[in-house]
Backbone as JSON, one array per atom type, in Angstrom:
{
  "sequence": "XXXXXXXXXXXXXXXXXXXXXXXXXXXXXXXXXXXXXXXXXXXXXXXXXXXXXXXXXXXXXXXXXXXXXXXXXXXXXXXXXXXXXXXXXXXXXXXXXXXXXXXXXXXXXXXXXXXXXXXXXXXXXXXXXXXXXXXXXXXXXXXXXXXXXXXXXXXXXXXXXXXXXXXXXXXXXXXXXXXXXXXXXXXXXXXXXXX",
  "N": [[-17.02, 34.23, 5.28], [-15.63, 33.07, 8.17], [-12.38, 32.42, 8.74], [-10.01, 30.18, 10.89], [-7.4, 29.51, 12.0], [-5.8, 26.89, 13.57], [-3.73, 26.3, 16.76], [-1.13, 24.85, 18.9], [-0.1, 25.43, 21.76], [2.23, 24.96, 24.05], [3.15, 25.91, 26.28], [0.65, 25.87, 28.02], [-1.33, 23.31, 29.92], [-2.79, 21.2, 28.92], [-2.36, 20.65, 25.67], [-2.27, 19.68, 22.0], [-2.56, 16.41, 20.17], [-4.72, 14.1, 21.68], [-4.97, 12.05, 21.11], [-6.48, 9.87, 18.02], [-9.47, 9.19, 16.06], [-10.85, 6.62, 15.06], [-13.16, 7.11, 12.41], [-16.46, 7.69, 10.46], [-16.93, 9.76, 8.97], [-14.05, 11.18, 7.6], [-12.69, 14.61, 8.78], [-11.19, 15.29, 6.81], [-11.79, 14.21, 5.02], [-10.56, 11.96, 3.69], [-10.16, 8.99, 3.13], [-8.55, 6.05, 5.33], [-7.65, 2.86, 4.53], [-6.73, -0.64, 4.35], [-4.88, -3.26, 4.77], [-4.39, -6.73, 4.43], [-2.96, -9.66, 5.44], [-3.7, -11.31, 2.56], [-2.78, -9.57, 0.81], [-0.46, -9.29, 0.5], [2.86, -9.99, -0.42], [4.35, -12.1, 0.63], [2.94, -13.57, 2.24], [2.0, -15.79, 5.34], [0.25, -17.16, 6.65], [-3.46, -17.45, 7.19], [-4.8, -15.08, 8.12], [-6.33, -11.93, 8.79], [-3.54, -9.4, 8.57], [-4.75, -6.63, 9.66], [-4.27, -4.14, 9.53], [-4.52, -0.23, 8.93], [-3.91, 2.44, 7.11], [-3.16, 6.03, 6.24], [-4.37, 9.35, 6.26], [-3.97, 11.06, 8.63], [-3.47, 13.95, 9.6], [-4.1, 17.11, 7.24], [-1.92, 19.55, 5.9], [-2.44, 22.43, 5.88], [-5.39, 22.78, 4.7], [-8.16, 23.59, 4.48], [-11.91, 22.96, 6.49], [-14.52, 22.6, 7.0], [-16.31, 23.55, 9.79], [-19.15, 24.1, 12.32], [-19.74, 26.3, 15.13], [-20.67, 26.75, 18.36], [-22.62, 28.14, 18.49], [-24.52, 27.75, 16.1], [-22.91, 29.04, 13.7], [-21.46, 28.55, 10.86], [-18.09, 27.86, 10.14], [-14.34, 27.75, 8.55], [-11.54, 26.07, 9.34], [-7.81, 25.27, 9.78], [-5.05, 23.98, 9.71], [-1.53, 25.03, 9.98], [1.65, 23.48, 8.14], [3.23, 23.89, 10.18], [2.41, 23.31, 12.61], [1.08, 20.68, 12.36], [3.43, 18.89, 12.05], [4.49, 19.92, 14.46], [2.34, 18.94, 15.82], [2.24, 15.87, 15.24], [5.0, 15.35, 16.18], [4.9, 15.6, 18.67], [2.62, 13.81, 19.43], [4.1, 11.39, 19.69], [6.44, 11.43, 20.92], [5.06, 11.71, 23.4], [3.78, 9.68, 24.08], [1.68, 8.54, 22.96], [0.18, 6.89, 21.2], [-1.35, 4.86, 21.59], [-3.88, 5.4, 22.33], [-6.71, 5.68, 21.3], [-10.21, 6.3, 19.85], [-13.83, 5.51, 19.01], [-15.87, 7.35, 16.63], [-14.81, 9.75, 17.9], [-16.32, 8.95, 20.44], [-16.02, 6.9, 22.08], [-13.49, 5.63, 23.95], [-11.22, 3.16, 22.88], [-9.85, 0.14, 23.51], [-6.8, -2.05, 22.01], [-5.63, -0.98, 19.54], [-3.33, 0.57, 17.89], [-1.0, 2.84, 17.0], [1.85, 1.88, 14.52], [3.21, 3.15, 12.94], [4.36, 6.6, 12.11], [4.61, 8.96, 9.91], [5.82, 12.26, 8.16], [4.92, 13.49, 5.4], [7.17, 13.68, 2.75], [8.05, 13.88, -0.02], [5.71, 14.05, -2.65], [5.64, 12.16, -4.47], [7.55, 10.28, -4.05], [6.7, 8.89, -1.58], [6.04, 6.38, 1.02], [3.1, 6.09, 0.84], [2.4, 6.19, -1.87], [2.49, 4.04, -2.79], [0.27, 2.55, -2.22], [-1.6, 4.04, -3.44], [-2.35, 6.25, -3.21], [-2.7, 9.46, -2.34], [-1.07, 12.2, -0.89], [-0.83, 15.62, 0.17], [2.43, 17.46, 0.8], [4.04, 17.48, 3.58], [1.92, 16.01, 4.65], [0.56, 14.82, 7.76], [0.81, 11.28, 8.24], [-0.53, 7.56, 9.01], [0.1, 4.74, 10.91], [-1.85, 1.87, 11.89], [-2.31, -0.81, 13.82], [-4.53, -2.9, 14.39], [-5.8, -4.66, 16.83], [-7.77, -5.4, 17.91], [-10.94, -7.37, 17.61], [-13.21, -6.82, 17.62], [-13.99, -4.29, 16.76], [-12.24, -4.56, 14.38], [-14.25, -6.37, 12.99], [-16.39, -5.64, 12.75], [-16.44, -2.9, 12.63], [-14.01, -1.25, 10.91], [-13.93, -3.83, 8.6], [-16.32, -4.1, 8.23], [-16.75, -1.78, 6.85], [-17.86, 0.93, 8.41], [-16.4, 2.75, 9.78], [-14.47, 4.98, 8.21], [-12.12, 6.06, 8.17], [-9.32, 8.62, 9.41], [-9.74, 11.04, 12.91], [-8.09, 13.59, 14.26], [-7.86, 13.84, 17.98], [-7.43, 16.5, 20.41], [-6.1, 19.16, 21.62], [-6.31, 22.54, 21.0], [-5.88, 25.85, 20.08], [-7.32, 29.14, 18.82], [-5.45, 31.21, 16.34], [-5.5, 33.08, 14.54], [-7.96, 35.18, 13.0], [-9.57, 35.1, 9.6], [-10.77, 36.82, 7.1], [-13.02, 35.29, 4.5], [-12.86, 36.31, 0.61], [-15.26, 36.37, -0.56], [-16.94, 36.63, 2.39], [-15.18, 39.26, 3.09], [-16.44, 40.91, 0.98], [-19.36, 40.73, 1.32], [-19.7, 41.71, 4.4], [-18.51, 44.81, 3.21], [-20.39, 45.3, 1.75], [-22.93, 45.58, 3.38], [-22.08, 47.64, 5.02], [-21.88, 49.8, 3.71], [-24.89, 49.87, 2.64], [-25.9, 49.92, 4.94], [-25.27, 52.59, 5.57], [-26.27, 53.94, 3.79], [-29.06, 53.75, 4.63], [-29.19, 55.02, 6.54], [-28.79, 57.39, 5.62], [-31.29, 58.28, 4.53]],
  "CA": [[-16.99, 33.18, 6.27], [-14.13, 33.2, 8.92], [-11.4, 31.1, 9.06], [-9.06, 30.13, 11.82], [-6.24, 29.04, 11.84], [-5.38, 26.29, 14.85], [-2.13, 26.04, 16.98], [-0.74, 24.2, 19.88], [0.08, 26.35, 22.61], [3.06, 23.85, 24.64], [3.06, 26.47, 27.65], [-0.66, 24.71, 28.56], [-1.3, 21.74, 30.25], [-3.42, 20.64, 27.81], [-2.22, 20.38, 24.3], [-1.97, 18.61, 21.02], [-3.11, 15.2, 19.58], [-4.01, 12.94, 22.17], [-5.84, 10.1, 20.55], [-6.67, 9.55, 17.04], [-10.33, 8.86, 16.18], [-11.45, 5.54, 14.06], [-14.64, 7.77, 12.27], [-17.06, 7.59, 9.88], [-16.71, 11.03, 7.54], [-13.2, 12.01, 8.52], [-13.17, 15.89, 8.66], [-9.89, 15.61, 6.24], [-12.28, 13.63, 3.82], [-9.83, 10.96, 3.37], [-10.43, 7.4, 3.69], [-7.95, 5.35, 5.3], [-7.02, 1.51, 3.21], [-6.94, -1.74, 4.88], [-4.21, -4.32, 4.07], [-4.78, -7.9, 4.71], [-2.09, -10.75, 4.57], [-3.48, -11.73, 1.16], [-2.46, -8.27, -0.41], [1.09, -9.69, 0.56], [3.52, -11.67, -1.38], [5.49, -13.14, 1.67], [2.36, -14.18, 3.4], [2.58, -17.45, 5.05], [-0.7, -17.48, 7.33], [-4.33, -16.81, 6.24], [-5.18, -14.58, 8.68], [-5.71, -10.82, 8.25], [-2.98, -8.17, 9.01], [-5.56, -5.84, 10.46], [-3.32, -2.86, 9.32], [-4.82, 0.64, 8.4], [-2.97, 3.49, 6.72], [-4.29, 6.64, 6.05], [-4.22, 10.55, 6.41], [-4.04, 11.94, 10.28], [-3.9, 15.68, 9.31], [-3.19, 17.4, 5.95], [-1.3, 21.14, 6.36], [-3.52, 24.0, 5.33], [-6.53, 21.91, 4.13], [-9.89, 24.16, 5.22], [-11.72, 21.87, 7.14], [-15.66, 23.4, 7.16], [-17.17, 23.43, 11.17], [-20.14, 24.92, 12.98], [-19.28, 26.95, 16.43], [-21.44, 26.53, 19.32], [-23.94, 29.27, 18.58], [-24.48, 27.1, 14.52], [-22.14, 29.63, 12.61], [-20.33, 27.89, 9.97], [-16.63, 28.55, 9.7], [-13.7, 27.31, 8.04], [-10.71, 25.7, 9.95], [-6.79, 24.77, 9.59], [-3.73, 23.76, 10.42], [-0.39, 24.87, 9.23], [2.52, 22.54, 8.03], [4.46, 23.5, 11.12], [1.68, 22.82, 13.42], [1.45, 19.57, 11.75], [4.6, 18.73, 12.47], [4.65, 19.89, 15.81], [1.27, 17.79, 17.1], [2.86, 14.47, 14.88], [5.83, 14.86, 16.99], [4.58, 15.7, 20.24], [1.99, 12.78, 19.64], [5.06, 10.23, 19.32], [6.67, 11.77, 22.27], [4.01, 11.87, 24.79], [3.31, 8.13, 23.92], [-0.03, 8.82, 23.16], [0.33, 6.0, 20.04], [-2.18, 3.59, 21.96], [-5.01, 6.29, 22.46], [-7.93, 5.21, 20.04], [-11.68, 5.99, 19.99], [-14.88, 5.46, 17.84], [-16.15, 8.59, 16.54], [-14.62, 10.76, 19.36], [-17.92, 8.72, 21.66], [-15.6, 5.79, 22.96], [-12.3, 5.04, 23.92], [-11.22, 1.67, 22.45], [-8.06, -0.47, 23.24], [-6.19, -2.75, 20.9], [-5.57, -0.27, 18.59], [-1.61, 1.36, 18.46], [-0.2, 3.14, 15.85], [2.86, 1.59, 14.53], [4.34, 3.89, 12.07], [3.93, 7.47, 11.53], [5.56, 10.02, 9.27], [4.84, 13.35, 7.31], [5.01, 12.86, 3.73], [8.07, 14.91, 2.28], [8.41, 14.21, -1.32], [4.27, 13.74, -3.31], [5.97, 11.12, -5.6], [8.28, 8.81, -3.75], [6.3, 8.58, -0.36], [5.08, 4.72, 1.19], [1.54, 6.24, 0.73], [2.15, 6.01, -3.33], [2.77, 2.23, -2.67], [-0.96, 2.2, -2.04], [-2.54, 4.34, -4.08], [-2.95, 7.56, -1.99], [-1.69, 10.69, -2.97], [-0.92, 13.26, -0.13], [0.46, 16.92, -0.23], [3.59, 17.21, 1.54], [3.32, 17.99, 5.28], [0.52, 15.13, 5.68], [0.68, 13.65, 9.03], [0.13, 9.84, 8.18], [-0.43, 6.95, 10.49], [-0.09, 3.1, 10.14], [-2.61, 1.59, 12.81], [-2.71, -2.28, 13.8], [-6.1, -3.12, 14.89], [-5.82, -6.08, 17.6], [-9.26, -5.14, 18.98], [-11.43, -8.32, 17.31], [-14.45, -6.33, 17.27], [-13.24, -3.07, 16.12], [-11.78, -4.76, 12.91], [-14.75, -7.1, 11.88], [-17.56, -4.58, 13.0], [-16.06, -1.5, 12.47], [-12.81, -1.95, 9.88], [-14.49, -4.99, 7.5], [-17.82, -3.2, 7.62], [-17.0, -0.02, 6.49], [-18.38, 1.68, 9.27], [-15.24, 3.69, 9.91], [-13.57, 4.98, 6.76], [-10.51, 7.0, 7.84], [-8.95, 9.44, 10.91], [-10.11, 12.47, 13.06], [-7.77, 13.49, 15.96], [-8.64, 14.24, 19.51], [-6.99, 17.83, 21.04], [-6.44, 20.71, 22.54], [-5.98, 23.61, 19.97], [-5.59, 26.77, 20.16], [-7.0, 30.03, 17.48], [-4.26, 31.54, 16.42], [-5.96, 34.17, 13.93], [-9.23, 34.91, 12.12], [-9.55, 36.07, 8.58], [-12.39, 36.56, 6.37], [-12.52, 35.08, 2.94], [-13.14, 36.97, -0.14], [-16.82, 36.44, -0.06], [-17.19, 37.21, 3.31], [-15.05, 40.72, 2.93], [-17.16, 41.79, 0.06], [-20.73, 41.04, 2.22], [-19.09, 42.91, 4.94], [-18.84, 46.01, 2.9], [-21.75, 45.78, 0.99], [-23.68, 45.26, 4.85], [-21.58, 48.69, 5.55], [-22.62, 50.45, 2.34], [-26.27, 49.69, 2.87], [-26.25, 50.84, 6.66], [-25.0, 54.26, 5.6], [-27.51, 54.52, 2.62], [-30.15, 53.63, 5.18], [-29.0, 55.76, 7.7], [-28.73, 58.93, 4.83], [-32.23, 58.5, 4.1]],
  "C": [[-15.67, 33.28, 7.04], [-13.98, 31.81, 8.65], [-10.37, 31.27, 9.6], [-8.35, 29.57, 11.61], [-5.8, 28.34, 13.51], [-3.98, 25.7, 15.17], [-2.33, 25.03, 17.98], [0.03, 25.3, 20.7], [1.18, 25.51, 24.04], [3.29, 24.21, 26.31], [1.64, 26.23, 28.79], [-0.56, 23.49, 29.08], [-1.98, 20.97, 29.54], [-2.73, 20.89, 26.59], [-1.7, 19.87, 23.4], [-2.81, 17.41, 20.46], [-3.13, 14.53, 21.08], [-4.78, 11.49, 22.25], [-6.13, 10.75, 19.04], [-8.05, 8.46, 16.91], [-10.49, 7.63, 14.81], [-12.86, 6.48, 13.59], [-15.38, 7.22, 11.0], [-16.77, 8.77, 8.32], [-15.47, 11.66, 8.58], [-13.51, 13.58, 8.19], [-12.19, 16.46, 7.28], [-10.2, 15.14, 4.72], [-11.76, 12.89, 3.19], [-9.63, 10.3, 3.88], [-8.85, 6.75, 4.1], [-7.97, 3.92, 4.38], [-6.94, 0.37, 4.81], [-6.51, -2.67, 4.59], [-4.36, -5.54, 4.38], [-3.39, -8.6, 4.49], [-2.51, -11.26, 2.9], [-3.4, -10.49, -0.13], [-0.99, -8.61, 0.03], [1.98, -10.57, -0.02], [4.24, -12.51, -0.54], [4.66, -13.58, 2.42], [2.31, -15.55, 4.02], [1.43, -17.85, 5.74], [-1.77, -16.74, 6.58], [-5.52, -16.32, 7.02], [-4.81, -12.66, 8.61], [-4.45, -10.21, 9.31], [-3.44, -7.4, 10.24], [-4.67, -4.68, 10.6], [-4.28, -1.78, 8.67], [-3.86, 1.59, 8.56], [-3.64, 4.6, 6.7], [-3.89, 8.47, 6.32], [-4.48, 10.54, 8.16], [-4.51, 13.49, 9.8], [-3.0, 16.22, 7.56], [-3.11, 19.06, 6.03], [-2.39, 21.84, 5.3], [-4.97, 23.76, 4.1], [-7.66, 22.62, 5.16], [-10.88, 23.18, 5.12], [-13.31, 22.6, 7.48], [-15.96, 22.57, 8.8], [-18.42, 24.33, 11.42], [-19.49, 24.83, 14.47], [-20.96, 26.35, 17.33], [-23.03, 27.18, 19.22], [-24.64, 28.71, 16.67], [-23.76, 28.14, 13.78], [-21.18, 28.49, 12.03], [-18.75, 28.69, 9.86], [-15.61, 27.52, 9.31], [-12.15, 27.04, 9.37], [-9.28, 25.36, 9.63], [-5.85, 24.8, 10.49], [-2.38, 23.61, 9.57], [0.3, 23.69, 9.24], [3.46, 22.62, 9.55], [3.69, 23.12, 12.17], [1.45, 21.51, 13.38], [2.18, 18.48, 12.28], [4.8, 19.02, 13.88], [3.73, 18.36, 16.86], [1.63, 16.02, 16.42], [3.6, 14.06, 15.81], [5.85, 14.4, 18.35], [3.7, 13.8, 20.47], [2.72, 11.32, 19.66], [5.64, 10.04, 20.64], [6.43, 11.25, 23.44], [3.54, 10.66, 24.84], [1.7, 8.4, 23.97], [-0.66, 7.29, 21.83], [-0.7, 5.06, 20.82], [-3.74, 4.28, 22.35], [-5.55, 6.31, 21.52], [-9.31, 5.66, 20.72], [-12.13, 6.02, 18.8], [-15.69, 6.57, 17.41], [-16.5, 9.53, 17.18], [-16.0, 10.89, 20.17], [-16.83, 7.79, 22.13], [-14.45, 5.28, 22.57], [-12.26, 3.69, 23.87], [-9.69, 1.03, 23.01], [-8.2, -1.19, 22.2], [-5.93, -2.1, 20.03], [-4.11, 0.45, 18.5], [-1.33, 1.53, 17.46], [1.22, 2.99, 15.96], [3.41, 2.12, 13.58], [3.38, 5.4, 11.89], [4.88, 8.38, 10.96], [4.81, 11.1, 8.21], [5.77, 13.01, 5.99], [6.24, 14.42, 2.92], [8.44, 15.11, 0.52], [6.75, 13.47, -1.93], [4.7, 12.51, -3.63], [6.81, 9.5, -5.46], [8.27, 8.81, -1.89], [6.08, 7.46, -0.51], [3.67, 5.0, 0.74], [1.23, 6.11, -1.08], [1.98, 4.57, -4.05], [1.45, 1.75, -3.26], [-1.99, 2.82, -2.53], [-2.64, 5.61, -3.65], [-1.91, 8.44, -2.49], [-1.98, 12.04, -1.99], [-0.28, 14.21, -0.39], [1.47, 16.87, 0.64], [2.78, 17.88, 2.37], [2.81, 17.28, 5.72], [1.08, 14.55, 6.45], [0.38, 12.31, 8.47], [0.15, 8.99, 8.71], [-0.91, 5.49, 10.14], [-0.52, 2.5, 11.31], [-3.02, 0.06, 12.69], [-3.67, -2.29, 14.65], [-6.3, -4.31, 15.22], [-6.75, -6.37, 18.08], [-10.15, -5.76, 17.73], [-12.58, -7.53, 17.1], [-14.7, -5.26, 16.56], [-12.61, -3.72, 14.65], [-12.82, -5.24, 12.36], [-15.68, -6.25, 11.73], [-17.48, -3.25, 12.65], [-15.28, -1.13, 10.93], [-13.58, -2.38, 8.7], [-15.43, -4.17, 7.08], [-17.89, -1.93, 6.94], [-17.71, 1.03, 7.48], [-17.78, 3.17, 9.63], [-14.56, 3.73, 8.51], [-12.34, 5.61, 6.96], [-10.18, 7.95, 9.53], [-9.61, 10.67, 11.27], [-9.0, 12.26, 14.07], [-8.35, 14.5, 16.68], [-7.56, 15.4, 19.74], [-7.49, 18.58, 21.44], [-6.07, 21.71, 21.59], [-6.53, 25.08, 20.43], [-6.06, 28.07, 18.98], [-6.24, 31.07, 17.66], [-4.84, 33.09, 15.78], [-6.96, 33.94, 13.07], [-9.19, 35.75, 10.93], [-10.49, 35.96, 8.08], [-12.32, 36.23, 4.99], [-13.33, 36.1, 1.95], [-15.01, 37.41, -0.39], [-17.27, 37.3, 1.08], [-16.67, 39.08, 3.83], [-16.29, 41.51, 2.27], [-18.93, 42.09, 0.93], [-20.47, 41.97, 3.29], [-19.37, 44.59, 4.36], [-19.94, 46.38, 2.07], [-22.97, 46.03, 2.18], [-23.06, 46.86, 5.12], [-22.13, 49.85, 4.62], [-23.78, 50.49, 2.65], [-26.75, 50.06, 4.22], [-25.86, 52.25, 6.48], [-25.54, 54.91, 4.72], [-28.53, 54.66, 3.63], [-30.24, 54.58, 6.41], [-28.98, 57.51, 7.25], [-29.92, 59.36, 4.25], [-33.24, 58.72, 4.6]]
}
């Protein structure tokens, strides 16, 4: 099966993160969390938060897709790429760019904290239960959009992040599987061709 490896290419006019999707099955397979004022000990009103936490991107996590033509292939993104489209996406003020499973841009939505996770053990994300590898992009998202939290949020509808970009393949390799069919497909064309 190939697998690519996706960059950011900065000499483009296009590229990077530039929204962050509310979805259903993120592609990263990790659910964002959902804090409420009454998961708080200083709360003083009894109205929710409307805070989600959650994975953005996790470094060199193969990431199964189908291409245009249905081939399946495998996908990633290094730690420094990572790191690059976190930053850029901070940058470029893109922090208010939301949709619903990359079909519809939403407002009210703004991510108010993000950071990549540098030590497994004494990250904020351990606070809550969540256990990222270093590198993960992560992203703390207040959800002011009334319909989007009770309908979307509450319901479970949306469980966690995809982001929106422009990417770039950088290089294709073939995994172990896919070598060995390869030469057994090469083997068997030169039996068939000796006979």
């Amino acid at each position: 099966m190939k697998v690519v490896e996706f960059v950011i290419n900065e000499q483009e006019d296009d590229f990077g993160v530039f929204a962050i999707s509310l979805v259903d099955k993120p592609a990263i397979e990790e659910n964002f969390m959902y804090f409420s004022e009454d998961k708080q000990t200083f709360a003083t009103i009894d109205t929710d938060e409307r805070i989600v936490m959650g994975a953005v991107m996790i470094p060199d996590l193969e990431i199964m897709r189908v291409d245009e033509n249905g081939e399946k292939y495998k996908c990633f993104f290094s730690k420094e790429t990572v790191k690059r489209v976190s930053q850029l996406y901070m940058l470029n003020s893109k922090h208010q760019n939301a949709t619903i499973d990359h079909a519809r841009t939403v407002n009210g939505i703004t991510t108010i904290e993000t950071w990549l996770v540098a030590d497994t053990k004494h990250d904020k994300t351990q606070a809550f239960g969540l256990n990222y590898p270093v590198g993960t992009w992560v992203a703390t998202m207040k959800i002011d959009n009334e319909d989007i939290w009770q309908n979307y949020i509450k319901e479970g509808v949306v469980k966690g992040f995809s982001v929106e970009g422009y990417f770039n393949e950088k290089k294709q390799e073939m995994s172990e599987d896919s070598t060995l069919d390869a030469i057994r497909q090469i083997i068997m064309n030169d039996e068939n061709a000796t006979n």
